[in-house]
N, C-alpha and C positions, 0 to 999 in steps of 0.2 A: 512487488515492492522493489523498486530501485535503490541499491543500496550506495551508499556515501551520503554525499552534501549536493545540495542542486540549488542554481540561481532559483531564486521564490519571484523573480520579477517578469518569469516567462507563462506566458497565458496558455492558452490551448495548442496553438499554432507551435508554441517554442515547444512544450510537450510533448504533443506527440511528434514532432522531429527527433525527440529523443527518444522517445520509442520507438521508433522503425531506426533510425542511424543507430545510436550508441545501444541500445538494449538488442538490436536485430529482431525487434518482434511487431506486429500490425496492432494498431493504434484504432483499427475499428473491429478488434477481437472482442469476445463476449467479455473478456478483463479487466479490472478495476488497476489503474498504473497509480501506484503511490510514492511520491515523491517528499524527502522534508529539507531543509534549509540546515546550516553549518551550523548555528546554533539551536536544535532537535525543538524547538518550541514553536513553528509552523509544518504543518503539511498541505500538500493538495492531492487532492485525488483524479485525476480523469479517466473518464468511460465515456463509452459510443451508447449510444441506445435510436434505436430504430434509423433516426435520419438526423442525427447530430449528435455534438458532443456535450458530456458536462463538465464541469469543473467545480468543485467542491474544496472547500480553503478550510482549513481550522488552525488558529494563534490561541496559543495556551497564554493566558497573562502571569500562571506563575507555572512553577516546573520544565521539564521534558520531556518528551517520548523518548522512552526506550527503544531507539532507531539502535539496529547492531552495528557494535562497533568493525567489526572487520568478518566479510562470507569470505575469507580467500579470493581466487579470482572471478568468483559470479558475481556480476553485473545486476543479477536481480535476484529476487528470492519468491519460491512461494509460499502463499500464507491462505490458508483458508479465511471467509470471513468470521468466523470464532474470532480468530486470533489478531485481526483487524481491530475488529470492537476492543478490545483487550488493547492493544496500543491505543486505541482512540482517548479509552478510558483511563490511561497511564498507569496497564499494567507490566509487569514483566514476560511477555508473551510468550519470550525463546523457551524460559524455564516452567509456564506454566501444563500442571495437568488437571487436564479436566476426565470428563468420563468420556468413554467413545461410545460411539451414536451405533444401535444397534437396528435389524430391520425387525418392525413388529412381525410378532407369531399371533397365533389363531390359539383364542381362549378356549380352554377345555369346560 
């Protein structure tokens, strides 16, 4: 998750420019890059998958996402997709807990 404010008028191409320049990271990583606009009520998502990119938009027509307001000075954050969905779905994610995922045992 890219944190701040990002032009909403840049496509794939402007994107992943700002994944390899300003984030310092590869734009055809297994990664989901989440970027939202100054007023938290658009995001876009892009990811590589096999032999291209996608790009994925969502405008809330009322509300915001709870994009944080200030990581210090990281550039990006990580997020599981738990907590993805959870911002999608305009929740509080930073503060959310859920249960932690355990590995199944063998029934007696």
């Amino acid at each position: 998750m890219a944190t701040g404010h990002h032009d909403m008028r840049k496509s794939i191409n402007g994107l992943a420019l700002v994944v390899a320049d300003t984030l310092g990271l590869d734009p055809v990583s297994p990664h989901w890059f989440v970027f939202c606009n100054r007023g938290r009520d658009r995001i876009k998502i892009l990811h590589w998958d096999t032999n291209g990119f996608w790009l994925h938009c969502r405008r809330l027509e009322q509300g915001r996402f709870h994009w944080p307001d200030d990581a210090g000075d990281a550039l990006a954050l990580a997020v599981t997709a738990r907590q993805l969905r959870w911002l999608i779905d305009g929740l509080k994610w930073q503060s959310a807990v859920a249960h932690q995922p355990m590995a199944p045992r063998a029934m007696r």
